[in-house]
C-alpha positions as a LaTeX table, in Angstrom:
\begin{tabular}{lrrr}
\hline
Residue & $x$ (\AA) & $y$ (\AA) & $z$ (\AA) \\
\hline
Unk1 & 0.00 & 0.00 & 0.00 \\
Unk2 & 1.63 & 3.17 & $-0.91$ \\
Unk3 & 2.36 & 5.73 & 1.83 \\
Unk4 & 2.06 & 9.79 & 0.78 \\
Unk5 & 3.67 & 11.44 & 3.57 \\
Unk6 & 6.23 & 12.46 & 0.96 \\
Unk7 & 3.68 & 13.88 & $-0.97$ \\
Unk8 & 1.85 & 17.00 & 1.15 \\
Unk9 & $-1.81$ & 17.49 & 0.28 \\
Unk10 & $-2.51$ & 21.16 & 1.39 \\
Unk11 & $-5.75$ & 22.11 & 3.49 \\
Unk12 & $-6.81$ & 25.66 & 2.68 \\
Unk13 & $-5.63$ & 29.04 & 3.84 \\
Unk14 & $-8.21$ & 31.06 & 6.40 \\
Unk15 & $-8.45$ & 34.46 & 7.86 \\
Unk16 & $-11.07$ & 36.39 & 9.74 \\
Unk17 & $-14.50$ & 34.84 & 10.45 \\
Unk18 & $-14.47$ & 31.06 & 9.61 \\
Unk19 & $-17.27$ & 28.42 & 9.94 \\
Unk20 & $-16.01$ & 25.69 & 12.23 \\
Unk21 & $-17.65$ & 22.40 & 12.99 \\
Unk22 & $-16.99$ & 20.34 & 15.93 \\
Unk23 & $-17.43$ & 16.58 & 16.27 \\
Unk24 & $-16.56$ & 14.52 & 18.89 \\
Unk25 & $-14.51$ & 11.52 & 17.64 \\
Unk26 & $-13.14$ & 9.95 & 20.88 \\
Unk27 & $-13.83$ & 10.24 & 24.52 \\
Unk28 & $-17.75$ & 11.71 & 25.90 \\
Unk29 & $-17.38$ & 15.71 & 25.97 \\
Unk30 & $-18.10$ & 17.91 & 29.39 \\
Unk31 & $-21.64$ & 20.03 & 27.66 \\
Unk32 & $-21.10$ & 23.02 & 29.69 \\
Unk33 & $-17.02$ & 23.50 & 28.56 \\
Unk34 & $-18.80$ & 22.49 & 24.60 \\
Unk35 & $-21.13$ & 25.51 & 25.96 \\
Unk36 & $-18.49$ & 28.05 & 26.39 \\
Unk37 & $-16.79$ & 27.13 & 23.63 \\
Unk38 & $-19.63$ & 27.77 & 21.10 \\
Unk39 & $-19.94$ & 31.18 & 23.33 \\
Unk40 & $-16.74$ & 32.33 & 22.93 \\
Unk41 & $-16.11$ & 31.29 & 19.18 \\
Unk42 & $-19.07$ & 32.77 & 18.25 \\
Unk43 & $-18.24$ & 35.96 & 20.02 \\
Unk44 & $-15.33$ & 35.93 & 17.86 \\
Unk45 & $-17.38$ & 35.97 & 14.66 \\
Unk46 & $-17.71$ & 32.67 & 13.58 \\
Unk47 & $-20.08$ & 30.48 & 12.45 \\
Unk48 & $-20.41$ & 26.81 & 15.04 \\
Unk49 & $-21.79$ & 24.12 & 13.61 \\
Unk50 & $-21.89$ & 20.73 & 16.44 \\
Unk51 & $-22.63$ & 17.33 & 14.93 \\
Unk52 & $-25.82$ & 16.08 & 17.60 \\
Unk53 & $-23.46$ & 13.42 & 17.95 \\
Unk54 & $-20.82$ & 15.67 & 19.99 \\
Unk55 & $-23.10$ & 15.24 & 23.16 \\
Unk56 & $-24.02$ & 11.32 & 22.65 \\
Unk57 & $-22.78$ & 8.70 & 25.62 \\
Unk58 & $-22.32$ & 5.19 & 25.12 \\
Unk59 & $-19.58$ & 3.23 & 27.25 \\
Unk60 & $-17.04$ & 5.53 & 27.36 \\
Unk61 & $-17.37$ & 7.33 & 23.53 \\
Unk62 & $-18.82$ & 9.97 & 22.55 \\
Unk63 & $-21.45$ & 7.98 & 20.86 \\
Unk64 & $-21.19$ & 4.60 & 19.28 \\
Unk65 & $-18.58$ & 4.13 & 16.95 \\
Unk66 & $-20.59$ & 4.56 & 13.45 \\
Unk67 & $-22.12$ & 7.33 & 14.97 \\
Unk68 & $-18.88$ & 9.09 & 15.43 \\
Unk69 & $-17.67$ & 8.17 & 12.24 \\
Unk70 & $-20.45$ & 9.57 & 10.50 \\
Unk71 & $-20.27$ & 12.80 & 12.21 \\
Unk72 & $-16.70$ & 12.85 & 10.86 \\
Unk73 & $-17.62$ & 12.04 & 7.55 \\
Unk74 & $-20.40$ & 14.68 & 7.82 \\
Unk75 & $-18.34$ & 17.58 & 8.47 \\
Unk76 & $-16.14$ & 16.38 & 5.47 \\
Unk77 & $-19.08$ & 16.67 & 3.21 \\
Unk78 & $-20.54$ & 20.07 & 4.42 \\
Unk79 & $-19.31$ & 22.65 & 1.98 \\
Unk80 & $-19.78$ & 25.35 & 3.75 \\
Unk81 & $-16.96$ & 24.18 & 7.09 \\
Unk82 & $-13.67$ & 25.75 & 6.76 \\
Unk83 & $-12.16$ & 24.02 & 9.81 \\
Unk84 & $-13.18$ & 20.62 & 11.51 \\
Unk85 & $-12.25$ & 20.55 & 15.17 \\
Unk86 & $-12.02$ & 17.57 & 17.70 \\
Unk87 & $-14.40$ & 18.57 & 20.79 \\
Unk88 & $-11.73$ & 16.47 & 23.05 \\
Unk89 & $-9.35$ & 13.81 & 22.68 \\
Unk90 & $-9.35$ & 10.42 & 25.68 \\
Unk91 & $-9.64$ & 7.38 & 23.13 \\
Unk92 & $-11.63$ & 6.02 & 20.34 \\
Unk93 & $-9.96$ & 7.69 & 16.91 \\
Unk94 & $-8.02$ & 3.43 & 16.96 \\
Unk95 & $-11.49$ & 1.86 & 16.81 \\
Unk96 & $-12.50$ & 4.47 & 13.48 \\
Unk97 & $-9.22$ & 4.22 & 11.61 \\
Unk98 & $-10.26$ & 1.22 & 9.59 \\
Unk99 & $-13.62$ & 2.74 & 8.30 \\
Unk100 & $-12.76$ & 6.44 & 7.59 \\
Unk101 & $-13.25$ & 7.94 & 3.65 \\
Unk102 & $-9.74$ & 8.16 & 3.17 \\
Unk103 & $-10.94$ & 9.04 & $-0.29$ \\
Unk104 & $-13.26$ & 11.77 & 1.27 \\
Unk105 & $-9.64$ & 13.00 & 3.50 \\
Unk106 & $-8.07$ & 13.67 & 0.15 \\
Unk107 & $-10.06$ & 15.51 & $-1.59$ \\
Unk108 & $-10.39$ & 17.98 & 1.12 \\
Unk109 & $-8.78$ & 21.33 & 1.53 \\
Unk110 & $-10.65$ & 21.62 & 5.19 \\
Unk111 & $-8.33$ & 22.53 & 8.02 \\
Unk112 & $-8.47$ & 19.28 & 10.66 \\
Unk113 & $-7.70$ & 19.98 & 13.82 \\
Unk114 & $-6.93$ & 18.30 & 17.27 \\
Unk115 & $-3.98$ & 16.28 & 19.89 \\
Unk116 & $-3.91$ & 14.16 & 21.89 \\
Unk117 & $-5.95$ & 10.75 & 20.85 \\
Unk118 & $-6.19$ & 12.50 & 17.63 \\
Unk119 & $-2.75$ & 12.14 & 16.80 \\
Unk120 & $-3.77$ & 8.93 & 15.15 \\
Unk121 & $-5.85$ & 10.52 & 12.84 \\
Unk122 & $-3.19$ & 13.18 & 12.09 \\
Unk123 & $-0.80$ & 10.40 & 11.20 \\
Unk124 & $-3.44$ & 7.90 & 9.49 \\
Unk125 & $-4.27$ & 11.06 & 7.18 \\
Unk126 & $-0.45$ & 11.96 & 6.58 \\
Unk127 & 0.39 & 8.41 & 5.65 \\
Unk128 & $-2.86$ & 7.49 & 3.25 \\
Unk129 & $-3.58$ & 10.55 & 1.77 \\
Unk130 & $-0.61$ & 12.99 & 2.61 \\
Unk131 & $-3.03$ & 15.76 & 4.12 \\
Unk132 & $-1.66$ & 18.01 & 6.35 \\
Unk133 & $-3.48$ & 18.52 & 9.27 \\
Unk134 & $-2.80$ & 20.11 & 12.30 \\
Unk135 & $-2.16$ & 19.38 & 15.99 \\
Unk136 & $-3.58$ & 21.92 & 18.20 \\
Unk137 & $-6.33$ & 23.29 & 19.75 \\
Unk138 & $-9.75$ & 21.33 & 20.59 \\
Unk139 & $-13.12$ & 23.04 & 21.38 \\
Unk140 & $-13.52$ & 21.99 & 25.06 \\
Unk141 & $-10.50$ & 21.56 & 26.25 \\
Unk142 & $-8.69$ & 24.78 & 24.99 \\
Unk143 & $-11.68$ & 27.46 & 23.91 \\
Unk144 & $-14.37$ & 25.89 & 26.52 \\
Unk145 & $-11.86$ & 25.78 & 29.70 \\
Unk146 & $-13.00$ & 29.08 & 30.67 \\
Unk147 & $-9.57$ & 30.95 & 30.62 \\
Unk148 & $-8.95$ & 30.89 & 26.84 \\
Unk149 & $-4.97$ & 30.95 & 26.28 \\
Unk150 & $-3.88$ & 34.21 & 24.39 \\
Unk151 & $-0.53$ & 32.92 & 23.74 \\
Unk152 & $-2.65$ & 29.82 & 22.28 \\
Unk153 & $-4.60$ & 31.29 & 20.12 \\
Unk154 & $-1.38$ & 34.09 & 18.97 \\
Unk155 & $-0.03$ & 30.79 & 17.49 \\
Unk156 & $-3.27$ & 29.43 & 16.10 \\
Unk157 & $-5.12$ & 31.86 & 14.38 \\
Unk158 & $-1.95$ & 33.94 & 12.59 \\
Unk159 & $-0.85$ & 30.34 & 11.45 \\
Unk160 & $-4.10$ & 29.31 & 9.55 \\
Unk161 & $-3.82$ & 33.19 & 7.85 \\
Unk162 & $-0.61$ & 32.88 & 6.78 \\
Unk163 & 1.64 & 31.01 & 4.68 \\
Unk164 & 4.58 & 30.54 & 7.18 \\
Unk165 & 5.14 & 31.02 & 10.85 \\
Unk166 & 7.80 & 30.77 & 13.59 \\
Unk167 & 7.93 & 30.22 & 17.18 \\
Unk168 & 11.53 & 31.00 & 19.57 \\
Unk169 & 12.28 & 28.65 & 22.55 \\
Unk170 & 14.27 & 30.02 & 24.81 \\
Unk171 & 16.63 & 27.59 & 27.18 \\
Unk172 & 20.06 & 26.42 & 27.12 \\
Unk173 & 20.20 & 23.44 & 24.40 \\
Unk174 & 23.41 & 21.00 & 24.04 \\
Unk175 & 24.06 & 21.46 & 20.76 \\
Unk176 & 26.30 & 23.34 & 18.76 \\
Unk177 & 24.71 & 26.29 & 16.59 \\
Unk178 & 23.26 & 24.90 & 13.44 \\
Unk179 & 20.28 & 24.72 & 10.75 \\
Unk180 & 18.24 & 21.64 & 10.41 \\
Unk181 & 15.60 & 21.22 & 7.82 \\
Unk182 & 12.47 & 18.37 & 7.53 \\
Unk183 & 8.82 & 16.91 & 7.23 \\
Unk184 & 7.25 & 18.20 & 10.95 \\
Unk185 & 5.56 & 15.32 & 12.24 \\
Unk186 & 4.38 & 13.30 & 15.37 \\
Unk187 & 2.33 & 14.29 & 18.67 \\
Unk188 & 1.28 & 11.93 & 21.14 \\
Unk189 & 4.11 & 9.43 & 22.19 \\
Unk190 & 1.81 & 6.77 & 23.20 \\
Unk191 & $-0.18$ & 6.61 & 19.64 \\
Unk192 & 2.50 & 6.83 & 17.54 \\
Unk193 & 4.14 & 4.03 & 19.23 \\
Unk194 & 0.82 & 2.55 & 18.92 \\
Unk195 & 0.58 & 2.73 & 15.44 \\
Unk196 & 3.85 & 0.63 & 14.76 \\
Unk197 & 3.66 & $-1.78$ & 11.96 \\
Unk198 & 0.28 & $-0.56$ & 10.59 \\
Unk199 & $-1.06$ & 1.26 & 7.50 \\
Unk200 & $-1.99$ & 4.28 & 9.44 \\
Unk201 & 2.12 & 5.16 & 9.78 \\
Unk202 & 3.85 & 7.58 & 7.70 \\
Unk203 & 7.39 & 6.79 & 6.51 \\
Unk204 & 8.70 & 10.15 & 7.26 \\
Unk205 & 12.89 & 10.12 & 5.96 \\
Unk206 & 14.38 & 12.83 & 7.65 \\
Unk207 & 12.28 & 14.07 & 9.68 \\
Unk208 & 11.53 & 16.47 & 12.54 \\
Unk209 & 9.50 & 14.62 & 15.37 \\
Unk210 & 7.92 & 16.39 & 18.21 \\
Unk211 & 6.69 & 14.37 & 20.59 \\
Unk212 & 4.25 & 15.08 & 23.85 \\
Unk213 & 2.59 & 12.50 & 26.65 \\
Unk214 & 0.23 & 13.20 & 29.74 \\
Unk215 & 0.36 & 10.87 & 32.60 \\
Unk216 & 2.61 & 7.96 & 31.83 \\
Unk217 & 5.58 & 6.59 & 33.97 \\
Unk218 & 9.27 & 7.55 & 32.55 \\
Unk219 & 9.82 & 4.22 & 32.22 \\
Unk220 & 7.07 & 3.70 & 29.99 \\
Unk221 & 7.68 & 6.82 & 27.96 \\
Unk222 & 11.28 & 5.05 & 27.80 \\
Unk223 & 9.80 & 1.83 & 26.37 \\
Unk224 & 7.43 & 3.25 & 23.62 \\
Unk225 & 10.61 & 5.28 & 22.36 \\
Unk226 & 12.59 & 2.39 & 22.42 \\
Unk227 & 9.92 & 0.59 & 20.69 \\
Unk228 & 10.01 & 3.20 & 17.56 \\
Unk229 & 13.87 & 2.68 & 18.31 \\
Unk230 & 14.16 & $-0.72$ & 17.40 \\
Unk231 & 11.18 & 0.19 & 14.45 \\
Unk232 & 14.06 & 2.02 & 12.50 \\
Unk233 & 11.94 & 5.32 & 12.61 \\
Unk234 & 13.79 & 7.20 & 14.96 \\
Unk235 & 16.64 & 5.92 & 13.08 \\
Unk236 & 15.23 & 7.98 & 9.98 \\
Unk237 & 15.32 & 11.21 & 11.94 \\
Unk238 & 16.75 & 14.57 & 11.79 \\
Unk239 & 16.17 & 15.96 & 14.76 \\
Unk240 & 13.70 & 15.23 & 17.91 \\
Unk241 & 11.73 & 17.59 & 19.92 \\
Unk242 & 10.56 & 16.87 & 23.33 \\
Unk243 & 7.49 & 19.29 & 23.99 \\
Unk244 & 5.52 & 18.85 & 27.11 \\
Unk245 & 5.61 & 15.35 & 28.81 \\
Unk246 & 2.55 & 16.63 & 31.51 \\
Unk247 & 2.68 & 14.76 & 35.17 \\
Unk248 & 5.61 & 11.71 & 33.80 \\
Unk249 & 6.70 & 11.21 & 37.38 \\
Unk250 & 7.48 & 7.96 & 39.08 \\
Unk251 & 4.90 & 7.21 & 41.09 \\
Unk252 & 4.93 & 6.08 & 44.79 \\
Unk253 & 4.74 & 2.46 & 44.14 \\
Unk254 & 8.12 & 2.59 & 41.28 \\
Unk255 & 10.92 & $-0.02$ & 43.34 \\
Unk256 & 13.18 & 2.68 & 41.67 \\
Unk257 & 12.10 & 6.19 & 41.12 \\
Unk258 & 12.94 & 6.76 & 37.56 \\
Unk259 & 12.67 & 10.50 & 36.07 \\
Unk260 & 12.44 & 12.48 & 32.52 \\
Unk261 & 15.94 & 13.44 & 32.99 \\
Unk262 & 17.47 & 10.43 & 32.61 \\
Unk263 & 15.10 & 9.41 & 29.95 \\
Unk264 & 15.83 & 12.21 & 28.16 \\
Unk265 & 19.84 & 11.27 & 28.90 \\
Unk266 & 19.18 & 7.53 & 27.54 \\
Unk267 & 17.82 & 9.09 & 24.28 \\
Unk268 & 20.98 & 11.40 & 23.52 \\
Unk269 & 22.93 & 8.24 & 24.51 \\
Unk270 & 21.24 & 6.03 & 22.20 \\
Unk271 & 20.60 & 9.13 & 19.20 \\
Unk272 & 23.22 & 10.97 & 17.13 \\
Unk273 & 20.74 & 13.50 & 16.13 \\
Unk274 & 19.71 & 16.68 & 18.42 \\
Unk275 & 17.40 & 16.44 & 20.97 \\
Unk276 & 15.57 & 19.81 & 21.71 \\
Unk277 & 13.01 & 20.76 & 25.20 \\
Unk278 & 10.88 & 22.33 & 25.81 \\
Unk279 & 8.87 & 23.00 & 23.06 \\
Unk280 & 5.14 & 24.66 & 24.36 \\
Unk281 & 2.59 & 21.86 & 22.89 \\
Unk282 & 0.67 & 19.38 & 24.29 \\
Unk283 & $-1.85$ & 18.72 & 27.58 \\
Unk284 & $-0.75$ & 22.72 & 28.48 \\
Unk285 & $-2.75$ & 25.79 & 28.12 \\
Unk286 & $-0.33$ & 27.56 & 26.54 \\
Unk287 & 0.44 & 25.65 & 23.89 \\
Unk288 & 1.45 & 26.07 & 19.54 \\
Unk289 & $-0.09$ & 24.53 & 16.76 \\
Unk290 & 2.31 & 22.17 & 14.70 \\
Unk291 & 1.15 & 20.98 & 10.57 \\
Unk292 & 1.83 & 17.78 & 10.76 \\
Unk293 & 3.50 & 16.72 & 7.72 \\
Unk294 & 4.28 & 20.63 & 7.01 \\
Unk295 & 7.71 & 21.58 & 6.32 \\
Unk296 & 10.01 & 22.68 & 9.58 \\
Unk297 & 13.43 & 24.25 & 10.11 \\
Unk298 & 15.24 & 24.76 & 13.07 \\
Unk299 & 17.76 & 27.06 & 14.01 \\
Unk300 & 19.70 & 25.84 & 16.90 \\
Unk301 & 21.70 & 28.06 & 19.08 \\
Unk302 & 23.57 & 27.36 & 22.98 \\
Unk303 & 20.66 & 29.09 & 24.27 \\
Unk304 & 17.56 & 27.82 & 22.60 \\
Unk305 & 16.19 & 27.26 & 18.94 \\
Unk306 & 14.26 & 28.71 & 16.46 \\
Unk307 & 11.38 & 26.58 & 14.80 \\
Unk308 & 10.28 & 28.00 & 11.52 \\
Unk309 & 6.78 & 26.33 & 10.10 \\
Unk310 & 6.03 & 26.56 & 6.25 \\
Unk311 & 4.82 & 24.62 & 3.19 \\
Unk312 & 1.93 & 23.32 & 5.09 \\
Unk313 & $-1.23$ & 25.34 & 3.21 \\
Unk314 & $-2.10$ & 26.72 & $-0.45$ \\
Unk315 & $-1.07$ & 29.94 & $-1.30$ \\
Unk316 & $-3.99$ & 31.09 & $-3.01$ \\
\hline
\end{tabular}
């Protein structure tokens, strides 16, 4: 089966008032922070529309699975959405990978948007159709939280409107001063490692992966990068980017108490390739929005890097 990741597809450019629609593809969704949400966006100008399947319960989905798959599919067909948002992440994108309209993904020029669980969908979109999609913000958890990030949305907004965009991260960095250039992909550690061995995972050849995980034991976030270690893909890497690893603490009952540091020591051990911190994405407030599959540079310097974003939307 071929893989496209090579081969961008490019979602649309947007500025000023957009029409958004949110669907709910994964885990059920808190009504009231869907509430503010609509509030706020809508304040902002734009147009809502909510699948009625965003606010469905069954087991722990947001709805049944065909029922979250055709909301999906819905908001693919509606002519009139510019941008598709994820109301959450949690889990269930894995048990809708097999039955999505790839065909319907690659004809689109919609903006998809989301982290977290929908990281697989961001790389099951990369590698069959070579869409770019984004990882960033989702309705309830970053514009219904009730304290909307503006540093959030100064790096969402200004990306969609523009053709190229650059964020500075400041802190010292091991590495001596150089450029390094590459296809910007990955997201959540623990779905990427997940997807291993299927047909939902790009081939990326030097590449730029940025990675993020919430809640998992250093020892585990050890093992899944091991396990795309002995994969070959981190082999095929230019560079790796460590953005927020959210509450990765040993917990009380580890024999041995085993921390990010040393993780993060095993991985320049094991890798001949830079490996940059603290990049702001991921189960954080404040966080960026990354194209996945969008062209990336990186400026390195002693005392923090540069990440340029471009190539990831049509020009006209």
């Amino acid at each position: 089966m071929s893989n496209f990741a090579s081969v961008p597809r490019l979602p649309k450019r947007v500025a000023g008032p957009v029409t958004i629609g949110i669907c709910a593809p994964s885990g059920t969704i808190d009504a009231e922070a869907l509430a503010r949400a609509t509030t706020y966006l809508e304040a902002a100008g734009h147009r809502i529309i909510t699948t009625p399947q965003t606010t469905m319960r069954w087991r722990y989905f947001a709805g049944p699975d065909q029922d979250r798959l055709d909301a999906f599919h819905s908001l693919l067909a509606d002519p009139t959405i510019d941008i598709i948002m994820a109301a959450r992440g949690g889990y269930g994108w894995t048990r809708l990978l097999a039955h999505i309209d790839f065909d319907a993904v690659a004809a689109t020029d919609k903006i998809i948007v989301g982290f977290s669980d929908f990281t697989a969908f961001n790389l099951a979109a990369l590698a069959k159709t070579g869409l770019i999609t984004f990882a960033g913000p989702m309705a309830t958890s970053d514009f219904g939280n009730g304290d909307v990030s503006p540093f959030m949305e100064s790096h969402f907004w200004p990306l969609l409107a523009a053709s190229d965009h650059a964020i500075q991260v400041d802190g010292e960095q091991l590495y001596s001063s150089q450029i390094i250039e590459g296809q910007l992909w990955g997201s959540n550690l623990s779905l990427l490692a997940h997807l291993v061995g299927t047909p939902y995972m790009p081939t990326i050849e030097n590449g730029i992966l940025f990675i993020e995980e919430i809640a998992e034991e250093p020892y585990a976030v050890e093992r899944m990068f091991f396990q795309l270690y002995h994969a070959g893909i981190l082999h095929r890497q230019r560079a790796l980017i460590l953005a927020d690893v959210d509450n990765c603490k040993p917990s009380a009952k580890s024999r041995s108490p085993y921390c990010m540091a040393e993780v993060i020591e095993s991985l320049r051990s094991l890798l001949p390739i830079p490996i940059l911190t603290g990049l702001p994405f991921g189960h954080v407030r404040e966080k960026i929005t990354l194209p996945v599959g969008g062209h990336a540079s990186i400026a390195i310097s002693s005392d923090g890097y540069r990440l340029d974003l471009s190539g990831y939307n049509k020009t006209a």
